[in-house]
C-alpha positions as CSV (number, residue, x, y, z in Angstrom):
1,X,0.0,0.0,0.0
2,X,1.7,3.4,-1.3
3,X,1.9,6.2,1.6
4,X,0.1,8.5,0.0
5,X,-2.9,6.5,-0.4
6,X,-2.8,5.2,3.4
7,X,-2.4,8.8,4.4
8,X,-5.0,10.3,2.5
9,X,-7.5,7.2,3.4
10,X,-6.5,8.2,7.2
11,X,-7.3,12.1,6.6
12,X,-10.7,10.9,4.4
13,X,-11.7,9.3,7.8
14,X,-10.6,12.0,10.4
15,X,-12.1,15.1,8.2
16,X,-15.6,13.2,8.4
17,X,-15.4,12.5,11.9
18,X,-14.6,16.4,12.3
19,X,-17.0,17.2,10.0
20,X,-19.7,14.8,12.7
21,X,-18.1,16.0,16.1
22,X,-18.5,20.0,14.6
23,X,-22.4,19.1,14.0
24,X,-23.1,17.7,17.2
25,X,-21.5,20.6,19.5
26,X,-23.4,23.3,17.9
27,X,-26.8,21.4,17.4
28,X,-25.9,20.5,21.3
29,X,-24.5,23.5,22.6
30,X,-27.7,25.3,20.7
31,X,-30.1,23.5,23.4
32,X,-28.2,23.7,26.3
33,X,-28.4,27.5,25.8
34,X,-31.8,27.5,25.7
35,X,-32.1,25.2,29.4
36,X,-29.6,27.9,31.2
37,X,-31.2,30.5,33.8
38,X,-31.0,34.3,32.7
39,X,-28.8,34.9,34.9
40,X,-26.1,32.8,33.6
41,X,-23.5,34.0,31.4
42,X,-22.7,31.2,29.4
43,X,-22.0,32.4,25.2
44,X,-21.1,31.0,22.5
45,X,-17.1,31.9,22.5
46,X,-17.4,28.6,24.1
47,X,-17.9,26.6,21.2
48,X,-14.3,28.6,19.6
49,X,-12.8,27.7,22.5
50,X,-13.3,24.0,22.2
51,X,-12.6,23.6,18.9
52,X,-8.4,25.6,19.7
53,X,-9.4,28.3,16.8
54,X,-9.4,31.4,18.8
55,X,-6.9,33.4,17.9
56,X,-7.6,32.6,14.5
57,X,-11.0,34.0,14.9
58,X,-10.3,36.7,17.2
59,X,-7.8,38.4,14.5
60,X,-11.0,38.6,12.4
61,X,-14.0,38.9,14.6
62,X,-15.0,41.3,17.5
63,X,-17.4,40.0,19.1
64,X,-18.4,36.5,19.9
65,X,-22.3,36.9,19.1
66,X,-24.3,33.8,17.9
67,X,-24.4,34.3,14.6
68,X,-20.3,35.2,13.9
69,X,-19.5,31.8,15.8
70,X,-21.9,29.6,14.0
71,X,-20.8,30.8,10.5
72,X,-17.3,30.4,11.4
73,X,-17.6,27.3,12.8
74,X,-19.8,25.9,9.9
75,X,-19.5,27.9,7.0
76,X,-16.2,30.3,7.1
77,X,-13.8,29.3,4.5
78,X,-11.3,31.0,5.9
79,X,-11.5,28.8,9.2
80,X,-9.2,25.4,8.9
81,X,-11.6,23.6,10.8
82,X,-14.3,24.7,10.2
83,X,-17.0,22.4,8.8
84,X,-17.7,23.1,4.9
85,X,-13.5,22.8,4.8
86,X,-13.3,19.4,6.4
87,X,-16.2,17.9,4.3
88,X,-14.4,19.2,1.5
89,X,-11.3,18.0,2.6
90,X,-13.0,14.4,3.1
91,X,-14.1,14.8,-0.4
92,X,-11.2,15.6,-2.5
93,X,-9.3,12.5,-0.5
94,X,-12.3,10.4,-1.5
95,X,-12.0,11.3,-4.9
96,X,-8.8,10.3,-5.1
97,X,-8.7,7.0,-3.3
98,X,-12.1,6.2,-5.3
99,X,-10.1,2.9,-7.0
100,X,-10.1,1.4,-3.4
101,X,-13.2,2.5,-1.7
102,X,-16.7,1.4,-2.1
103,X,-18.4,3.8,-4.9
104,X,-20.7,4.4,-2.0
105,X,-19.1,5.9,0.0
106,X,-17.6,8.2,-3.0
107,X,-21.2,9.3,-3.9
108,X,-22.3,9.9,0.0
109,X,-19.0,12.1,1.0
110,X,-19.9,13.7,-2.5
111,X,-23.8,14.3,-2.0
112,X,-23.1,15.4,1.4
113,X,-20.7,18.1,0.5
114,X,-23.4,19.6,-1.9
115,X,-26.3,19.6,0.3
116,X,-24.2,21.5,3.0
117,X,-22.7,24.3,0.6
118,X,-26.1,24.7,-0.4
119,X,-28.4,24.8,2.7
120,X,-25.2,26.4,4.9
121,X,-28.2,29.4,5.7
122,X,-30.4,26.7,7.5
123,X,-27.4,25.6,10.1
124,X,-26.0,29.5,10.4
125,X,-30.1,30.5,11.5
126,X,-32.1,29.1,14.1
127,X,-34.9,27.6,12.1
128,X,-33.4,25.2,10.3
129,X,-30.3,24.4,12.3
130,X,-31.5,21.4,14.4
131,X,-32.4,19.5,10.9
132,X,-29.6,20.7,9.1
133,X,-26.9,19.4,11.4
134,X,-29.1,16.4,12.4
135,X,-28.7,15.8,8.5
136,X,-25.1,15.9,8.1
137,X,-24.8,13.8,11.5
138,X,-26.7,11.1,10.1
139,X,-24.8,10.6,7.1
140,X,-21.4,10.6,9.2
141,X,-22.9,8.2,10.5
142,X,-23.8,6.3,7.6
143,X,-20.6,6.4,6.0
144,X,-18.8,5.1,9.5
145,X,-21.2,2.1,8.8
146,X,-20.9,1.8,5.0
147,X,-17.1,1.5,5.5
148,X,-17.2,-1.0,8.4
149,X,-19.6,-2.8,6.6
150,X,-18.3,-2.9,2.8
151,X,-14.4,-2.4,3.2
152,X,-12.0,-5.2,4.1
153,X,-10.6,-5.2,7.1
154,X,-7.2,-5.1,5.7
155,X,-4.6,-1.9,5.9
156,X,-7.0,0.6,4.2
157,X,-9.6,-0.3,6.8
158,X,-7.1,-0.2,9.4
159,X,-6.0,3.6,8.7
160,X,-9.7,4.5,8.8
161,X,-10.0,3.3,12.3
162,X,-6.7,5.6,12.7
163,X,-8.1,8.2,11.5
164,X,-11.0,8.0,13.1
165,X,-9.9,7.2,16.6
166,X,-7.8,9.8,17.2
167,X,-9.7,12.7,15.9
168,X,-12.3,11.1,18.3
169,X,-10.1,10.5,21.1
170,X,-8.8,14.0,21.0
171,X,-12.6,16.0,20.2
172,X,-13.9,13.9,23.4
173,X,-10.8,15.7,25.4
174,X,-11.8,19.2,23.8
175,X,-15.0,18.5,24.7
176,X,-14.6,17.0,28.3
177,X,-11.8,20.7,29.3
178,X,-14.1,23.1,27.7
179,X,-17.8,22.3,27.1
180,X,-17.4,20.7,31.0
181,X,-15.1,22.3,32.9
182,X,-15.7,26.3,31.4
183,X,-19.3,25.7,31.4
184,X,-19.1,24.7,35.1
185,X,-17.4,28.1,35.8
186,X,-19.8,30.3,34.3
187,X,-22.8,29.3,36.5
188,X,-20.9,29.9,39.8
189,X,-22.6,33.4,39.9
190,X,-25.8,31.6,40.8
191,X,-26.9,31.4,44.2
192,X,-25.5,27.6,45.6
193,X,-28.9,26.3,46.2
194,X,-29.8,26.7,42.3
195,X,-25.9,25.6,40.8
196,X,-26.8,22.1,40.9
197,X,-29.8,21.1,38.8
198,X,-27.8,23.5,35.9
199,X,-24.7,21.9,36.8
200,X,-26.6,18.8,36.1
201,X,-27.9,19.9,33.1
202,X,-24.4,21.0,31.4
203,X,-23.0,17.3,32.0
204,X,-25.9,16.2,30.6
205,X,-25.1,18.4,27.4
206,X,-21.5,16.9,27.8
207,X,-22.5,13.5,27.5
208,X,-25.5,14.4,24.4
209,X,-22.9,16.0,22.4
210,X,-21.1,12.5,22.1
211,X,-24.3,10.4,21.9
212,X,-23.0,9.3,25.4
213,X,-26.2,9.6,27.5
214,X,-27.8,6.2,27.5
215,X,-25.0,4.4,27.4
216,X,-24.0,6.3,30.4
217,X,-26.9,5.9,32.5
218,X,-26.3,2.1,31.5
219,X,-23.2,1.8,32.9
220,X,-23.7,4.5,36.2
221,X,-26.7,4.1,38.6
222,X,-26.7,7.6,39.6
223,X,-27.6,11.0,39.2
224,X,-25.0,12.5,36.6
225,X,-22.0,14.1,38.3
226,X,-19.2,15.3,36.9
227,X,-17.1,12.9,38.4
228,X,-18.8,10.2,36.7
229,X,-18.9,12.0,33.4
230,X,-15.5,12.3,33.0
231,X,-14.5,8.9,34.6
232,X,-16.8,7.6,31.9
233,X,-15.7,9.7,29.1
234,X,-12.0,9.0,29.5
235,X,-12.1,5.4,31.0
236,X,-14.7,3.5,29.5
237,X,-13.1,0.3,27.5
238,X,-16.8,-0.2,26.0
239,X,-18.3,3.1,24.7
240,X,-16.8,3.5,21.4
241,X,-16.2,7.6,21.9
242,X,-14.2,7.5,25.3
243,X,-10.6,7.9,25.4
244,X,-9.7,4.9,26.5
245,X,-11.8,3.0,24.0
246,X,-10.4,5.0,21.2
247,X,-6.8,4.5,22.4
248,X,-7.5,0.5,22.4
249,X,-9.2,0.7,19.1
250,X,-5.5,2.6,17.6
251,X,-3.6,-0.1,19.5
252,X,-5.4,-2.7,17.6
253,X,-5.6,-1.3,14.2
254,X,-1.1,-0.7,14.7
255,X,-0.8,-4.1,15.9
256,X,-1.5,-5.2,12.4
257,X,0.5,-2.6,10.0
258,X,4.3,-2.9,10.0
259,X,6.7,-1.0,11.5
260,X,5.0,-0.5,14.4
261,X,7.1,-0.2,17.6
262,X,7.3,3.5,18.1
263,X,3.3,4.0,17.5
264,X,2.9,1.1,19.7
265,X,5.0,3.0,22.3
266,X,3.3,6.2,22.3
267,X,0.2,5.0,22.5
268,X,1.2,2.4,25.6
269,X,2.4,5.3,27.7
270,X,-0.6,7.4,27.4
271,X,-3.0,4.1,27.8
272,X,-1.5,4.2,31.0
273,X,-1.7,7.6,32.3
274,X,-5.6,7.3,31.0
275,X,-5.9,4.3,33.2
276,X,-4.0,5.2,36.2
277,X,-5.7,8.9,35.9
278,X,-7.3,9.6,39.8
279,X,-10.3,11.1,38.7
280,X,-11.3,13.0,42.1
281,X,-8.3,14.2,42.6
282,X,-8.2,16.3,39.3
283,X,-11.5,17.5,39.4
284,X,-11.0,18.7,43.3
285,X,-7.7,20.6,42.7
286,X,-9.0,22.0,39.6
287,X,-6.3,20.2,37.6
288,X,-8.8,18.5,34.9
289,X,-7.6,21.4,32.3
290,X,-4.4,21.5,32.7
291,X,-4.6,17.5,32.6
292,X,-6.5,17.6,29.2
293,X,-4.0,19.9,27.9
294,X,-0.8,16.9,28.2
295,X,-4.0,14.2,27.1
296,X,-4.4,16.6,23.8
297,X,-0.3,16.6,23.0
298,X,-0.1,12.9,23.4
299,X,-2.6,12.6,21.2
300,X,-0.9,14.8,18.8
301,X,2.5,12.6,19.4
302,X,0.5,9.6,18.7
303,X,-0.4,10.9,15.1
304,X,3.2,12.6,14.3
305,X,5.0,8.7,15.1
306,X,1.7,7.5,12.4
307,X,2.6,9.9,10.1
308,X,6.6,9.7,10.7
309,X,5.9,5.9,10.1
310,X,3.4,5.5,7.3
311,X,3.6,9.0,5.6
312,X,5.9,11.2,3.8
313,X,6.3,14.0,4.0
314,X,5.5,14.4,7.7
315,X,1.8,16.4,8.6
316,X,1.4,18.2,11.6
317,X,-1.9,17.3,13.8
């Protein structure tokens, strides 16, 4: 398998998970907004936040208003990240790995790149947004099962699940620091009898934006804490969109390319830290940010010994 091929199958699948994970915090973030008190200043720099694009923005933006954060994070063209650019980033490296990809998955990446250029309007207003993202959602979706379904599980499958599993791994840590722990912040102006049922309510939105809810409540026979959330969100071996879950799912996917050791390596020490992680104790000295900050650069390190091993030239995370 040529390098270039395995590396632009392994951007194909980490553009459309971006392209999923950049639905579901605005369709999310969109009703949690609408659940807060008056009182609460929660906005939507938030959302800019999360995503690491805010100096970017702020060269070009003011203010943080809805409708300046919802165009840049959907529609700007000047944004890397945001999500026209990755679905048309997914698309160009579908097109030109079509000779060893289902025609399928071709035409969905394709008809999915159209319909969002051309009802972009819908997502950036309030009216339409919940179906328009709920749209492009579904059809992430689809694809993930087209390709599971259709595609061999040889080494092009196995740099899809690369792809896939680290842009997971390292949106589910964005989303754990920022959309939890920022969120959290911003209600302490309320009075301490009335934190708690909001408090409540922004885990919830934590765990909705990553389709984590039910399976949650399956696994934790309580109310939903934040000590749960996270513990779940980073150390759960079964739901396919926590940390440690993703990190297995790489480990895996390495074992069976060549070449492996260093990825192997990488990936090892920071199963570890995941594992060993004391949950309490981060959350109680206030050290879950600066903890998800070293969790986002070994996830970086884990896709710059992929690329130093499987692609050339070498791309940064």
């Amino acid at each position: 398998m040529l390098a270039r091929v395995a590396e632009r199958v392994y951007w194909l699948s980490r553009y459309m998970e971006r392209t999923e994970n950049s639905a579901r915090l605005v369709n999310v973030y969109s009703n949690l907004l609408l659940d807060l008190p008056r009182g609460t200043k929660v906005g939507w720099r938030t959302l800019i936040d999360i995503t690491g694009i805010h100096e970017l923005f702020d060269e070009n933006h003011e203010s943080a208003d809805e409708r300046q954060v919802i165009k840049y994070l959907l529609a700007d063209k000047n944004n890397p990240s945001s999500l026209i650019n990755s679905l048309a980033l997914a698309r160009e490296n579908a097109r030109t790995t079509r000779e060893i990809m289902p025609s399928e998955a071709w035409e969905l990446i394709n008809d999915l790149y159209h319909y969002t250029k051309e009802n972009t309007n819908k997502g950036i207003g309030r009216t339409g947004r919940h179906a328009f993202l709920n749209k492009i959602i579904n059809a992430s979706q689809q694809l993930t099962g087209l390709l599971a379904g259709s595609v061999s599980h040889d080494r092009v499958y196995d740099f899809v699940v690369l792809g896939r599993n680290i842009e997971r791994a390292d949106m589910t840590s964005r989303i754990i620091d920022t959309g939890a722990a920022n969120l959290s912040l911003s209600i302490e102006q309320l009075k301490d009898e009335e934190t708690l049922p909001y408090e409540n309510s922004l885990w919830m939105s934590v765990l909705r934006s990553l389709s984590a809810y039910q399976m949650y409540r399956q696994h934790v026979h309580d109310r939903v804490n934040g000590d749960d959330v996270v513990d779940f969100l980073l150390r759960n071996a079964d739901f396919p969109r926590a940390v440690l879950h993703c990190l297995q799912s790489l480990t895996n996917a390495i074992e069976r390319l060549p070449n492996n050791e260093e990825s192997l390596r990488v990936i090892a020490g920071l199963q570890r830290r995941v594992s060993e992680l004391n949950i309490e104790k981060i959350l109680r000295k206030a050290n879950l940010h600066e903890f998800i900050d070293s969790l986002q650069a070994d996830i970086a390190d884990v896709h710059n010994a992929v690329s130093k091993t499987w692609f050339l030239p070498v791309t940064e995370a």
